[in-house]
N, C-alpha and C positions, 0 to 999 in steps of 0.2 A: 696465653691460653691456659685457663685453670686445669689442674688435672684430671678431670672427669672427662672434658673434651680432648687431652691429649689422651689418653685409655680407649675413648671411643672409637675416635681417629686411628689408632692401632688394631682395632676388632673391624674397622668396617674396611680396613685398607688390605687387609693378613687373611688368605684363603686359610694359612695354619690357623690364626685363633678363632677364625669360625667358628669352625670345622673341631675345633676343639671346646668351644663354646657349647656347639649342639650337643654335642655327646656330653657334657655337664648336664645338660639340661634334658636327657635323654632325648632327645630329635635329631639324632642321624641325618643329615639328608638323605641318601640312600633310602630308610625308611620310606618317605614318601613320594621322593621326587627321582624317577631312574632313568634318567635321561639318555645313556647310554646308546639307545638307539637309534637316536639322530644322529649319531656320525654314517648313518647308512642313508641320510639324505643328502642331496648337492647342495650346494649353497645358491648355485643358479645353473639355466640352462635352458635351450629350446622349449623344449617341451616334455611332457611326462608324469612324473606322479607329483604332489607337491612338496615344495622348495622344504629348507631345514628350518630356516625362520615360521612359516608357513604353519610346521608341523610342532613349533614350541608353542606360538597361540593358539593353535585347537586342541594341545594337548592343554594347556591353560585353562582354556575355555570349560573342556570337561572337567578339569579339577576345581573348577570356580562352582559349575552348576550342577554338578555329579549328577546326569542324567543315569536314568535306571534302565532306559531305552534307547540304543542308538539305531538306526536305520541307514544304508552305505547304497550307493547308487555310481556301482563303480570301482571293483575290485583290484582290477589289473594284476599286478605283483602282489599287490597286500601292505603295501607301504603306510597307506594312510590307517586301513584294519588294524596292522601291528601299534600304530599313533595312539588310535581309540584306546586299544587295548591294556596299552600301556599306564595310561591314563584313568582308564575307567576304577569304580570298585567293583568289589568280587562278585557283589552280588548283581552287578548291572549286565544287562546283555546286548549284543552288536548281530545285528544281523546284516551281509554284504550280499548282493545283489550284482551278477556279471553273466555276459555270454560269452565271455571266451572260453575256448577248451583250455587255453594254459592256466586260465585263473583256474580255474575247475580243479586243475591239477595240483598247484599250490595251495589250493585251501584246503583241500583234502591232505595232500601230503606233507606239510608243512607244519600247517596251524591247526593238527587236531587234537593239540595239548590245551590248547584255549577252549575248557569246556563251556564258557560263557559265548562264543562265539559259533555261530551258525550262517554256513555259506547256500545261497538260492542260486540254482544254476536256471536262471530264467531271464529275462528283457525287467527292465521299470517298468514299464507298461502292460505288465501282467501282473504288477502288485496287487494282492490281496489280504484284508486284514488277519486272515487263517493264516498267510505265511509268518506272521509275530505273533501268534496265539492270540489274536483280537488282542493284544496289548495298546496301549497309548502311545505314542512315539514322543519323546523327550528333545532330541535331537536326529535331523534331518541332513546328510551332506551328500548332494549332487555332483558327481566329477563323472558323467560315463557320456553322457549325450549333450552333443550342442546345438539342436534341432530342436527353435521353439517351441513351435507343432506339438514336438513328442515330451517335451517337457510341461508342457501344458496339464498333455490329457495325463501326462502323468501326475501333477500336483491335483487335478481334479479327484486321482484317486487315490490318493492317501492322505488328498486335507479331512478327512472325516475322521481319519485315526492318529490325528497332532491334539497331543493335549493343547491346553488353551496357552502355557507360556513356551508352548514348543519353539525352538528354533531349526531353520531351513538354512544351512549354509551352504555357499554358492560359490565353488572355486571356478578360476579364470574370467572373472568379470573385470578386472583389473585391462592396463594397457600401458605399453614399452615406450619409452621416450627413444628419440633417436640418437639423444647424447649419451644415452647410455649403452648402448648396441654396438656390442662387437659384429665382427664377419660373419659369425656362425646366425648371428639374432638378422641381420640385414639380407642371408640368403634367405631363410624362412621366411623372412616378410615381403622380400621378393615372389614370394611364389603365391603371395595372397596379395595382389596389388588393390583388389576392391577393400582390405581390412585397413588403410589406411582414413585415418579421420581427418588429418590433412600430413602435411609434411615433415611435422615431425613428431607425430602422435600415431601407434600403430595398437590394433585392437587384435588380439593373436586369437582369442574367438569369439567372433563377432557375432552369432547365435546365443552364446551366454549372456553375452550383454543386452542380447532383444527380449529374450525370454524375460531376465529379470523386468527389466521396462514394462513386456508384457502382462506379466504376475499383479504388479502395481499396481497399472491401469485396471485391470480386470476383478481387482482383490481392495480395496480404498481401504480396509478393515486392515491392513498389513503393515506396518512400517519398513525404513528396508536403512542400515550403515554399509557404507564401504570401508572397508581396508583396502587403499590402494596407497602405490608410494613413486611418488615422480622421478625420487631421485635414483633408483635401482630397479634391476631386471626381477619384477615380480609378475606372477601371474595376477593376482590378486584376490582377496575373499571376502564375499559381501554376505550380512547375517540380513535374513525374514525375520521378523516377530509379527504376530497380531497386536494392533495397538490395544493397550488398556493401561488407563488410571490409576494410579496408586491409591489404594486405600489408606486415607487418614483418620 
């Protein structure tokens, strides 16, 4: 192995010569990349906010497409908020969307250092384009409702305000293999015996998965990818796009 490839071998194998590499080259990781708060999510589990894997591709995701508008359908804790946020640029804005009283209370009490971020204490299905200042929406992620009824009428009223490369991402369309499933995954799926697809295929929400289906049928104009992973307990997350052609 000539020496070039032994040097390289020591830079791509050595966290120290990275890391020491970057700061030659002024790039910090830290600078851009502050990962830090995914150690606040699980690696897996029932059910909840999404997984740590989960929340490094959408924080990815933003850092790939640096939307200027993010739209949240699904506050809870603020887990996936603090994702966006973490991810987003300064000048981009998040707006989350929840009926709970606790959310109400953590985004006020919490996250009101994040002046890019604005919390609506209302249902999806009261979105209106005045609650994002008639703004364009960049990115779209649905985690609050698994009723595809209510997700319907709710994508009827905010497909007018998705720019044209907007993306819709779709947590828990995914589904649990039963080799993977511990005790805690097997009581849960116990208690939804209609969510199995057969015996050892288990859909943990089975309204997420119609809806999408639904969207498709109803929308031809829409592409749709999953991320789903057979061999671990993930929820899963599937991206919307509207089809369109590259210009050459």
């Amino acid at each position: 192995m000539g020496r070039d490839h032994y040097m390289r071998k020591l830079l791509y194998t050595s966290t120290l010569l990275m890391n020491t590499y970057g700061i030659l080259k002024g790039q910090r990781n830290g600078k851009y990349y502050n990962l830090n708060h995914l150690n606040l999510f699980e690696p897996q589990k029932t059910r909840g906010p999404i997984l740590r894997d989960e929340a490094l591709f959408l924080y990815s995701l933003v850092k790939m497409i640096r939307p200027q508008v993010i739209v949240e359908f699904g506050f809870s804790r603020g887990h996936s908020s603090l994702n966006f946020l973490s991810a987003m640029d300064r000048d981009s804005v998040l707006y989350s969307y929840d009926i709970s009283e606790d959310a109400k209370k953590i985004a006020t009490k919490v996250f009101n250092k994040f002046r890019n971020f604005t919390f609506l204490y209302k249902s999806q299905l009261d979105f209106q384009p005045s609650d994002i200042g008639n703004k364009k929406i960049d990115l779209l992620y649905m985690d609050a409702v698994y009723e595809t009824e209510m997700n319907i009428q709710t994508f009827d009223k905010f497909k007018a305000s998705l720019n044209d490369a907007a993306i819709i991402a779709l947590h828990d369309t995914g589904t649990w293999q039963r080799k993977c499933m511990d005790q805690s995954h097997l009581t849960y799926a116990s208690k939804k015996p209609q969510n199995w697809l057969n015996e050892n295929e288990f859909q943990q929400q089975k309204g997420q998965r119609e809806f999408c289906n639904a969207l498709m049928s109803k929308n031809p104009d829409y592409s749709v990818i999953h991320f789903h992973c057979p061999s671990a307990i993930r929820p899963g997350i599937t991206l919307i796009q509207k089809r369109n052609l590259l210009k050459t």
